[in-house]
Each structure stands twice: as structure tokens, then as C-alpha cells.
N, C-alpha and C positions, 0 to 999 in steps of 0.2 A: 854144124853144117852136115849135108848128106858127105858117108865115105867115102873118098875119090882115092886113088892111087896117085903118085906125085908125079908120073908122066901122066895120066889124064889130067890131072890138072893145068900142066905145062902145055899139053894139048888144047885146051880149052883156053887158055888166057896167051897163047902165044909167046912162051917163056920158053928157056933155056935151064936145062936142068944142071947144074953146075956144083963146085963143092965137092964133098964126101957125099949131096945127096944121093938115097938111094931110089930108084924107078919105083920101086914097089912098096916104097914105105906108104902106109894108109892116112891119109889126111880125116879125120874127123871131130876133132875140137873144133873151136874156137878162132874164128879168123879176127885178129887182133896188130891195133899199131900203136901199142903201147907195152915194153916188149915185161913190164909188171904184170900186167893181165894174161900173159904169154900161161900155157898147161899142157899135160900131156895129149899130143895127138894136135895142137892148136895149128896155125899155121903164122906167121907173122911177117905181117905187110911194112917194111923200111920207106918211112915218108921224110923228105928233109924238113927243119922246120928254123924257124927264128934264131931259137935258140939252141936247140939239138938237133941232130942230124941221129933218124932213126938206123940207118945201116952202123953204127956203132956201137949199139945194142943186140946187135943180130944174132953172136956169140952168146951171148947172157940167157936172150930169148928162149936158144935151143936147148942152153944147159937147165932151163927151167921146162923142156919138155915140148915145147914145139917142134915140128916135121923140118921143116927150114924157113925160109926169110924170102919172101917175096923182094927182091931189091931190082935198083936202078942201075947200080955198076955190082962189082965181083966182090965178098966177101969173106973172110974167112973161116964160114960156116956152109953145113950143106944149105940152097939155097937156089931158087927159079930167077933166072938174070929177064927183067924186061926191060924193053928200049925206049927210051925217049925220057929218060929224067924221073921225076915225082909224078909227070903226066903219063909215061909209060905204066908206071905203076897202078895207078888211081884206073884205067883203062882196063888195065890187067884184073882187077878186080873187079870193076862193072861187068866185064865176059863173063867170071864164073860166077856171080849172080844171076845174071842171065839166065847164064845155063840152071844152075838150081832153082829159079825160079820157075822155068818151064818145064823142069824137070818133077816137081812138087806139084805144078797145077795142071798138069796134063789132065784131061776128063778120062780117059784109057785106064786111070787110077781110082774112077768112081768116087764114092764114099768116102775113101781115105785119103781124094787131092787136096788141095789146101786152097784153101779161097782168098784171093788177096785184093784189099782194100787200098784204096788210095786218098788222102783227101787233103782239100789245098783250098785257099782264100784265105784275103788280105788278113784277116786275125782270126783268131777262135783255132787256130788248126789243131794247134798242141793238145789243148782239152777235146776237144770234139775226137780227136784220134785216142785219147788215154780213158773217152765216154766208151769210145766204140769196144775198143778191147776190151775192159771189165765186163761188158754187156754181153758180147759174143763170146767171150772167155768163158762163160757159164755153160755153152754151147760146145767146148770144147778147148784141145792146148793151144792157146794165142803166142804170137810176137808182134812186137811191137817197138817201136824205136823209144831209146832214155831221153826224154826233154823232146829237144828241138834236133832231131839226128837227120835233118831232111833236106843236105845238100849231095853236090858227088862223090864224097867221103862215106859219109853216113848212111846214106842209103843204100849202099852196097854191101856195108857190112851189118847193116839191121838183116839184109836177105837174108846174110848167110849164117846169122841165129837157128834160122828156119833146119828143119829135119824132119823124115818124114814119118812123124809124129803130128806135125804143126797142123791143124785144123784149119786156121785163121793166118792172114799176116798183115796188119792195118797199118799201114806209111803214111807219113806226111811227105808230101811233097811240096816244095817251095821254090821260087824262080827271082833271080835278080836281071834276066831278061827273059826276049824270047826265043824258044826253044829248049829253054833250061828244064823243065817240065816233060816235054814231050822226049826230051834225054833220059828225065829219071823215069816214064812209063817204057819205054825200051830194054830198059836195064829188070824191071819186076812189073808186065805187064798186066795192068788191075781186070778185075772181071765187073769190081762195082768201084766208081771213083762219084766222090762226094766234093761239089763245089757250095762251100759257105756263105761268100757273100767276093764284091769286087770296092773296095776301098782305099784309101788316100796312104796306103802303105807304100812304101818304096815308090812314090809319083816323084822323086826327083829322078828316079834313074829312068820311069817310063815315061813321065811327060806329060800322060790323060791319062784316065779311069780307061777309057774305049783301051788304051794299049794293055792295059793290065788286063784287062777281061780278054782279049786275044790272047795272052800270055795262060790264064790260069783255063782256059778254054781248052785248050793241047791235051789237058788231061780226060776230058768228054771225048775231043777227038781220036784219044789213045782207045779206047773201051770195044769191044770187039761187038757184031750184031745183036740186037735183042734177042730176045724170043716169045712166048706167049705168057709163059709161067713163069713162076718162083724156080730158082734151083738153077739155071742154063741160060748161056746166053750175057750178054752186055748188059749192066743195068750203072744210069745217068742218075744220078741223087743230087736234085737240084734244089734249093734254097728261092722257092715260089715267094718270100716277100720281095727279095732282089731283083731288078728287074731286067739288069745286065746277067747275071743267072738264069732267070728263067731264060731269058733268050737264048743260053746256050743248048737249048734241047734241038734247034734245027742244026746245030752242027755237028749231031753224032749219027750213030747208028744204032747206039743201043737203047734199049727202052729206061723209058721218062718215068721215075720217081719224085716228086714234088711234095713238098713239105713245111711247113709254117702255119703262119695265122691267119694265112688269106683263107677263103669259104672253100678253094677249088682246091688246095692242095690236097692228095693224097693224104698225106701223115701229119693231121694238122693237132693243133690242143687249143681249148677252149677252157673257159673259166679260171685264168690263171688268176694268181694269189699271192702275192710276196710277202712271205711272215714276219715275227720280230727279229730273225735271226737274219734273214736277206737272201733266205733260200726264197726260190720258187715253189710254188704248186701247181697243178693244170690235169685235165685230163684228157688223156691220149686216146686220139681215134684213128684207129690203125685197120683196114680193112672192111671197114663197117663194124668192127669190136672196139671197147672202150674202156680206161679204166682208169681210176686216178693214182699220178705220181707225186710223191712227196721227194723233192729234191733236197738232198742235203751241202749242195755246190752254188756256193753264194754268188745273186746278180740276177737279173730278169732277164739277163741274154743268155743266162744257160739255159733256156729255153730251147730257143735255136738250136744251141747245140746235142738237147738232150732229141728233139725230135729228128735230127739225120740221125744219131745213133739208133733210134728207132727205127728208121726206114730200113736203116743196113740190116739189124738185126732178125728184121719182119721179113726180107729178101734171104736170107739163110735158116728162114723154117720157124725163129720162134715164136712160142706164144705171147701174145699181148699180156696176161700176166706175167709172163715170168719175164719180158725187159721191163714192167712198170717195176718190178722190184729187184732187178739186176740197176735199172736206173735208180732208185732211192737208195741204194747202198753206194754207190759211186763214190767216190772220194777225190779230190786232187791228187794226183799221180806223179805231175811231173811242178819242179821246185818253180816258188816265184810265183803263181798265178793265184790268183785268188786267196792265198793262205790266209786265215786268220785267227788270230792268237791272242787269247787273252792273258793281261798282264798286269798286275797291282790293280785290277779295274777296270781298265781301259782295254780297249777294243782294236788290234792292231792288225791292218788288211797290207799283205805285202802283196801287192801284184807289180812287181819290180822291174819283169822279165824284158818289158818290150812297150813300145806303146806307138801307138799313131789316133787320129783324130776319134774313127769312131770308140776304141780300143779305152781310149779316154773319155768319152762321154759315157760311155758304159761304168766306167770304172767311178767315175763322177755320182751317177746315178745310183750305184751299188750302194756309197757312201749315205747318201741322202736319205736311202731308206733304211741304212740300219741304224743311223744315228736318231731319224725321229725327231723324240724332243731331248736327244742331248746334243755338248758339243762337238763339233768335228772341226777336222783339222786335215789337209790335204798337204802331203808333202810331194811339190813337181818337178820333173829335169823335161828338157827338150824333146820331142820327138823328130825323130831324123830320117832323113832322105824325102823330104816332103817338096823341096823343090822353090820355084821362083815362091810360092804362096804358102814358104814355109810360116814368115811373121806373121799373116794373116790366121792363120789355122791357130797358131800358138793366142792369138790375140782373144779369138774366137771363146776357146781353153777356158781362156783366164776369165772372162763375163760370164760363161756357163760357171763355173768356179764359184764364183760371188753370188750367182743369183742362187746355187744350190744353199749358199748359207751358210759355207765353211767361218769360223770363227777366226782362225787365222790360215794362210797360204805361205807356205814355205817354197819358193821356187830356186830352184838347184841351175846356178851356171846361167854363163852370159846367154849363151844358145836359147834360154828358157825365158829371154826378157819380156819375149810376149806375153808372155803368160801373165806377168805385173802387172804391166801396162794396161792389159784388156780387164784383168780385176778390179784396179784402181782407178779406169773411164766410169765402170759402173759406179763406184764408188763418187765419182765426182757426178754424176747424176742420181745419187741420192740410191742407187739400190743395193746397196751394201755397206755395211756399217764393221766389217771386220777389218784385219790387218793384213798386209801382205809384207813377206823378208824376201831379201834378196839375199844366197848363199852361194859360196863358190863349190865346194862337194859334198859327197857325201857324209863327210867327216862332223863338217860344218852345219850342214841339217841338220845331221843327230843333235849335235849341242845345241840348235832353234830350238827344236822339237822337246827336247828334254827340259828346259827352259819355261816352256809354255803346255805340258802335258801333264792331266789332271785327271783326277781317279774319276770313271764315269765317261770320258772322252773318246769317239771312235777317229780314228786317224786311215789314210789309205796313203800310201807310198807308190808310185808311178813314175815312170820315164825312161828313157830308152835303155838299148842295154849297157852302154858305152857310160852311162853315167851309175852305173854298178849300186842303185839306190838300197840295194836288199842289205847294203852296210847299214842302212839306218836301223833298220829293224834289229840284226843284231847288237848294234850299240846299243838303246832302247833296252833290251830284257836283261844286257849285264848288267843296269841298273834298276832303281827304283823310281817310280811315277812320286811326286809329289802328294 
């Protein structure tokens, strides 16, 4: 983080300086709440939790070189006392993100401000934010949050990665209602935020599609005025195949980036190509320039994600060469998504991390084309928070499932029985001739899977995160394929 002194910082986050702290000791490590990751100079945020209570470690923290302990009551370490519990805490730390966020991207800093990215819809966020940073990272030093860091925990202490060095700083931001969003653009206000798509993720907690797109909206609505050019100003990076997205362009103020396969977008790609591996290809028309990308991040939907990466990075000066080949190097970044791993022969796709309907047609899709003319084999858990139309969506699942041509269907947990049932309708109207298991965990998949896994076979692993399916994968490689 930028150097503060530990009454500015007390200053800043409305704490009490307490302990043996001293006033003027220099804060510039590391703002951490895990008090292991604790360093010299760090600062260390006291969260209570399930099973540990972080102000118990407060002591350890310092002796491993931390300033003091951000806490909720008094400990017996120097240390910033905030009010109001774990809530005072987490509050106390959105402030001095704040503050260092506008403190970094102030324009009064020219050349050396930091340009901060935002980007949020129903799926794809994780990758499309781990696209953007490798791409722009070329362009200069990036941060970027580890995985999924894009709640009010995480995203305040991704800010404060930041120092000013940082060129770049690309968040995900994610909302389990509304306003949740328009909290975390408060805390690290974006100059370009990118909306992906508005889908059937989390529709049990909002109800419709129209309330999620209100919800992931907050973040166009956060973005400050356009301007004419590149470089200044608000820029909307909107996902033109979507139609709930594009419509979010009447509700900003800063100017419209558009991008996809439609003819009108901005930053569109044509002639795409899905190889034997299940990467993509296409070429990107960025500006009126144009060049072809060979992606090595399997799926047809990284598409999508590879062309926002493109808008952001065409909106920060570079050349259409150099992201067509900042994008061909890309790799998966963050664990669980797309990984795939060869093993005795067979073809192992763990994207384990999450899923909801489109998420899974995607991932369905991916399957299809890299298997071709071999066997595949899809192993599924539930997707959750889906709402009254969760069985229906699952049912849905399982007939796409079958008519992709999976060989057998391992569906993981009661939660996931649609998923059978909608396999095994098709099946009873003749269009599907494979098998479907019913398994209670992940334990129990792996021994399906291991079971019926043949050298030659692609397999794809899927389902929420609660159902922890990336077990299977690892059982799977401690052993041997048949």
C-alpha cells in the first residue's frame, strides 16, 4: 500500500490509536487478515470468524513485523481500536481504500495515476478480469485480485495491493443484492467498468433477470462523465450481444464501448474457429485495425471474454498487435476454471469453481467440441440460488447434457436430481442412448468416474461451489485411467 503514518491512517479509517502504537510509525506493507501473511511494515486487519477469532493473533502478527492490528475491541498489541464489531472493522478498511484509491488515480498525477478497472456479470467475471490484467499488464505494473476476491472483504484489500507504482488495478466486483456494487465502486471508484452479460446466477436471491441487471447496472452508473477521446473521462464497456447490457448505456454518463459479434459493436471478432484443442480463434477488429488471435483458453465463450479485454486495453493506448498477442499468451490465472489436464490419455476439464445455467451450457459446449469423435463423460452437482425454477433450469441441464452425447453423466447430490431426470426424458424419447449415476459427493464421483474412465476420454467436472467438485479431479490424477 501507499506509506501512511499510523495516525493518518487512524485519521483516515476513523480509529483509535491504542497499545504501545506509535503515531508515526510508517505503514507500508501489506494490509492482511491472516496474521501468517503478516511482514515487515504490513498492517493487520482482526476479523472474527467461525472458528478463529482474528484479534488472538494480533500479538504474533506484530512479532512477525506488522505496524499494529486493525481490531474491534483492545488488544494487547499496538493497534487502531474501530467501533462497531467485525462491521466496524471491514468499514475501517473500505475508508483507506478509498482514500488510496483516489489517492493513486487522481489525474493531477498524469502519466503516473493508476487507471482502475471494474468488471461484473452473472459469469465469466473471474476470467475476463485475470484476461484484462495479463493484457494490460504488458502495458505496465498491474493488481488484481487472487480468484474471486470481489466481495467487502476482498475488495478492499485487493485496493490496497495498489502503490504508486501500480499502472493498472482490474476488480471484480460482485453483488448478492442491490447496492452491493455501487458500495464496492465507492470504495475504488472505476474510470472504465465492464458489464459481461445479466444471467440466471443468483435469481433466487433477486427474483428476475430485470432485478439483476438493476443490480449489476450501479456499476455503469458509478463511472464518472465521458469524454471525446481515449485516455479521460468515463468509459461503459458494454457486452452488445446482451441485450439487458446494452441497454445499460442510457444509464451512465460515460461513453459507450460495445463489443461482441453483433455487426454494430465497436470491438467486435469475426471469423471465429474452434480448434482440436477447444480454444478459440477469430479476428479482432478494434478501431478500424485488425488482426487475428489464437487463443489458448478453452471454450467459444472466451471469446466474449477475450474481446472486453480488448476494448479495456484499446481504451488505455494499446496496439491492436500487441493485445492480439498479450491475448494468445493468456493463460488461466485464477484455480478451477477451465483447467485442463492431461492424464494417462484422457482429457480432464475442471471448471469446478461455480456454475449457474449459462455457465453450464458453456461448459457443456466446451465438452462437445473437444471430445469430437471421442468419449466424454460430464461429471454434475447442483447450481444454486436459482430460485422457484431452480428444478426446471437443472432439468433443462440434463437434456442439453444427453443431446451433447455425453457417454455417461455422473450427477453429484440430491440438489442435482434434475439434472437425471432431464437426461433420462431424453433418453426415454429415444435421443440418448448413454447412462446417467446418481452420486452423493464428491468422493463418490471420483469412484463413478474412475469406474467408467478410459484412455482417450474427455471428461468436464461442474457445479456449484458448495459441492467442492475440483475433489474429483484430484482423486482422478492420484490414480491411474484404465
Amino acid at each position: 500500500m501507499i506509506a501512511l503514518t499510523l495516525d493518518r491512517i487512524a485519521e483516515i479509517t476513523q480509529t483509535a490509536i491504542g497499545g504501545s502504537a506509535r503515531p508515526d510509525a510508517v505503514v507500508d506493507g501489506p494490509v492482511v487478515i491472516d496474521s501468517r501473511q503478516a511482514a515487515p511494515r504490513a498492517l493487520f486487519a482482526a476479523l472474527g470468524g467461525e472458528h478463529v477469532d482474528g484479534h488472538d493473533f494480533a500479538a504474533s502478527a506484530v512479532e512477525a513485523g506488522a505496524v499494529a492490528a486493525l481490531v474491534s475491541r483492545p488488544v494487547d498489541a499496538p493497534h487502531l481500536l474501530a467501533q462497531g464489531g467485525d462491521d466496524g472493522v471491514v468499514e475501517a478498511l473500505a475508508r483507506l481504500a478509498r482514500y488510496t484509491a483516489l489517492e493513486l488515480s487522481d489525474p493531477r498525477r498524469g502519466a503516473e495515476r493508476t487507471e482502475i478497472v471494474a468488471v461484473t456479470g452473472s459469469s465469466g467475471k473471474t476470467t475476463t478480469k485475470d484476461l484484462i490484467a495479463q493484457v494490460v499488464g504488458r502495458a505496465g505494473p498491474t493488481i488484481a485480485p487472487a480468484g474471486s476476491f470481489n466481495n467487502e472483504i476482498g475488495h478492499p484489500l485487493t485496493v490496497l495491493r495498489a502503490d504508486t507504482g501500480t499502472r493498472h488495478l482490474v476488480l471484480e466486483v460482485a453483488a448478492r443484492g442491490i447496492g452491493h456494487i455501487a458500495h464496492l465502486c465507492r470504495v475504488a471508484p472505476p474510470r472504465i467498468g465492464v458489464v459481461l452479460n445479466v444471467g440466471s446466477a443468483h435469481m433466487g436471491e433477486f427474483g428476475d433477470r430485470d432485478t439483476i441487471a438493476k443490480a449489476k447496472g450501479e456499476l455503469v452508473e458509478s463511472l464518472p462523465p465521458g469524454s471525446d477521446g481515449r485516455g479521460s473521462g468515463g468509459v461503459a464497456v458494454l457486452n452488445a450481444d446482451d441485450p439487458r447490457v446494452n441497454a445499460m448505456a442510457s444509464r451512465t454518463r460515460a461513453r459507450v464501448v460495445t463489443y461482441g459479434l453483433a455487426e454494430e459493436a465497436h470491438v467486435r471478432a469475426t471469423d471465429v474457429v474452434l480448434g482440436d484443442s477447444g480454444a478459440p480463434s477469430f479476428t479482432l477488429h478494434l478501431g478500424g485495425r485488425q488482426a487475428r488471435v489464437d487463443l489458448s483458453l478453452v471454450g467459444a465463450h472466451q471469446v466474449s471474454n477475450a474481446l472486453a479485454a480488448a476494448a479495456v486495453a484499446d481504451e488505455l493506448g494499446m496496439d491492436v498487435a500487441d493485445v492480439a498477442e498479450a491475448l494468445a499468451a493468456a493463460t488461466p490465472a485464477s484455480r478451477w476454471r477451465m483447467e485442463v489436464t492431461e492424464h494417462e490419455g484422457a482429457t480432464l476439464v475442471n471448471d469446478a469453481y461455480n456454475a449457474n445455467p449459462e455457465s453450464m451450457r458453456a461448459a457443456l459446449a466446451t465438452l462437445g467440441a473437444l471430445a469430437r469423435d471421442r468419449r466424454s463423460i460430464a461429471v454434475l452437482a447442483h447450481m444454486a440460488e436459482l430460485g422457484e425454477d431452480g428444478h426446471v433450469e437443472h432439468e433443462r441441464i440434463g437434456e442439453l447434457a444427453a443431446r451433447t452425447g455425453v457417454a455417461h453423466l455422473i450427477v453429484v447430490g440430491e440438489a442435482a436430481e434434475g439434472i437425471a431426470s432431464g437426461a433420462e426424458s431424453a433418453a426415454r424419447q429415444g435421443l440418448w442412448q448413454g447412462e446417467s449415476v446418481r452420486v452423493a459427493d464428491a468422493p463418490e464421483a471420483a469412484a463413478a468416474l474412475r469406474e467408467r474412465l478410459r484412455t482417450g476420454d474427455v471428461v468436464i467436472v461442474k457445479g456449484s461451489r458448495v459441492a467442492a467438485l475440483e475433489k474429483v479431479i484430484d482423486i482422478i490424477t492420484e490414480g491411474d485411467v484404465q
